[in-house]
C-alpha positions in Angstrom: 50.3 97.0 41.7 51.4 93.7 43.6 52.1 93.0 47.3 54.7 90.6 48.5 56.2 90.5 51.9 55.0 94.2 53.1 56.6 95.5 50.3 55.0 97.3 47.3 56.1 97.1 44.0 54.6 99.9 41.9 54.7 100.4 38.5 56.7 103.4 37.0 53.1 104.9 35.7 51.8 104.5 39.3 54.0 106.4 40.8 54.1 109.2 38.5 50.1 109.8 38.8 50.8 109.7 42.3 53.0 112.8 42.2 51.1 114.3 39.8 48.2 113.8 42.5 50.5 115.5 44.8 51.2 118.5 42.5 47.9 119.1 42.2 46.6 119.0 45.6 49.7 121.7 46.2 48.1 123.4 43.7 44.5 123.5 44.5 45.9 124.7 48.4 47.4 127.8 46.7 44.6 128.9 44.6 42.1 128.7 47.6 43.7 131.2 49.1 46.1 128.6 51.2 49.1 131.1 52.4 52.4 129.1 53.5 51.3 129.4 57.1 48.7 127.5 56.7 50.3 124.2 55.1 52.5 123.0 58.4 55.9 121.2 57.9 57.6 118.5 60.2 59.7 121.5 61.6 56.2 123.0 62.6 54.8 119.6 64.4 58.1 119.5 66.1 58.2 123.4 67.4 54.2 123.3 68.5 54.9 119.7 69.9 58.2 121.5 71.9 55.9 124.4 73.3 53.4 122.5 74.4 55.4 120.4 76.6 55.6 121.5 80.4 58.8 122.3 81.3 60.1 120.1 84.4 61.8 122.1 87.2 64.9 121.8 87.8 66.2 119.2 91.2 69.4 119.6 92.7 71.1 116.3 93.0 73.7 115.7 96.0 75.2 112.1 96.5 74.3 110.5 99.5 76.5 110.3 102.3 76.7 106.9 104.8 78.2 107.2 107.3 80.2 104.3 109.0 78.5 102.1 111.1 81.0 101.2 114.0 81.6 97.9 114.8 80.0 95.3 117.1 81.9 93.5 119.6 83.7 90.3 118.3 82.0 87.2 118.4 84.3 84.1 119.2 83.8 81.9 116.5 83.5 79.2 119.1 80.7 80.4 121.2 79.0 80.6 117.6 79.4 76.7 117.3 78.2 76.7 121.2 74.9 77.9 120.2 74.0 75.0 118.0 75.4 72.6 120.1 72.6 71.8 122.0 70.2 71.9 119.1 68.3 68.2 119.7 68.7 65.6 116.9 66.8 62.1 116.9 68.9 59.3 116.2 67.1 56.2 115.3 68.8 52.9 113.8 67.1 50.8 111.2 67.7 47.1 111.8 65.3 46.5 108.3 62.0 46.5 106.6 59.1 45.1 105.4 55.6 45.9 103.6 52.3 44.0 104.6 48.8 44.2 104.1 46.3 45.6 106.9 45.2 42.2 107.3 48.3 41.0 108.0 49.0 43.8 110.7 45.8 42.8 112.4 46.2 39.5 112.8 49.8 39.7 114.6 49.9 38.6 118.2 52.4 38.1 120.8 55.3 35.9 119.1 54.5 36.6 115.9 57.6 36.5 113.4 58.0 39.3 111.4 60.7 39.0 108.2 62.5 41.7 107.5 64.8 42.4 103.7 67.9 42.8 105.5 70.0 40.0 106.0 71.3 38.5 108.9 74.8 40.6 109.3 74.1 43.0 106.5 75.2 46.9 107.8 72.5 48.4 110.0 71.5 52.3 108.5 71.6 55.0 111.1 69.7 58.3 110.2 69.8 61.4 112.4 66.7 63.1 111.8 65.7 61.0 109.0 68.6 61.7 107.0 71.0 58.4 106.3 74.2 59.7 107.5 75.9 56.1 108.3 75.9 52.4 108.0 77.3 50.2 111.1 77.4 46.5 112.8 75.6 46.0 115.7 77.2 45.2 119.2 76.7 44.8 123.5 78.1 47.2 125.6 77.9 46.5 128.8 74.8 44.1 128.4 73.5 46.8 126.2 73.0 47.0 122.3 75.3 49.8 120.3 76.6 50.1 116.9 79.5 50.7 115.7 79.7 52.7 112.5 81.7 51.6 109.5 81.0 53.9 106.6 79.9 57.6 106.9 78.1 58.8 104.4 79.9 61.6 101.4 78.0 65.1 102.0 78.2 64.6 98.3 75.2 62.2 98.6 73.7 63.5 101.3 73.0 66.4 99.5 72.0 64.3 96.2 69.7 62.6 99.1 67.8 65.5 100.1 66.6 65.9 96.2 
């Protein structure tokens, strides 16, 4: 007898002593006095297995009934856009940067020069929130400092931002 691969491959001798086996234990059932009855079938397992099973009473089923819910007074799409209109945003604009050492923080002092990577001219960033949402040029109004914006940025990259 050899096994390959869950399968057995028998020789033809093999499996005749094997039903000869059978035969005789079919035999030896009879001659002890065995009766029919007492030899049970798959048709038996499956009857005794049916009995035994409690039976499940029965539930009566009705679909479910909703009932409308009525509906709420209109909202006007502008008092919606009202409400987060007076949400408060920071807006801050970033003339450049720089990275130093502690040491080099400490030992600033009044009229000390700090160099920034921007260049002189270069588009200042503006970021509400800190989120870059423009680029402008800096300018006086009325004896005060403003900016003017020159490129907004896509909500195509702000959203690739904001990964």
């Amino acid at each position: 007898m050899f096994r390959t691969k869950r399968l057995w491959i028998m020789e033809q001798n093999e499996i005749d002593e094997l039903l000869n086996e059978i035969d005789m234990d079919e035999n030896s059932n009879s001659s002890m006095g065995l009766s029919d009855d007492d030899n049970f079938g798959w048709e038996d397992v499956k009857e005794e297995l049916a009995q035994s099973q409690v039976k499940t009473p029965k539930v009566e089923v009705s679909p479910a009934d909703f009932k409308e819910i009525p509906a709420g007074p209109k909202m006007d799409p502008q008092l919606d856009l009202d409400f987060i209109l007076d949400i408060p945003l920071t807006l801050s604009v970033e003339l450049g940067r720089c990275r130093m050492l502690i040491s080099e923080l400490l030992q600033l002092g009044q009229g000390s020069i700090i160099e920034l990577v921007k260049l002189a001219g270069e588009p200042m960033d503006v970021y509400v929130n800190q989120r870059l949402i423009a680029r402008g040029e800096v300018v006086v109004v009325n004896e005060k400092f403003g900016i003017r914006l020159t490129d907004i940025v896509s909500p195509a990259e702000r959203v690739n931002k904001l990964r």
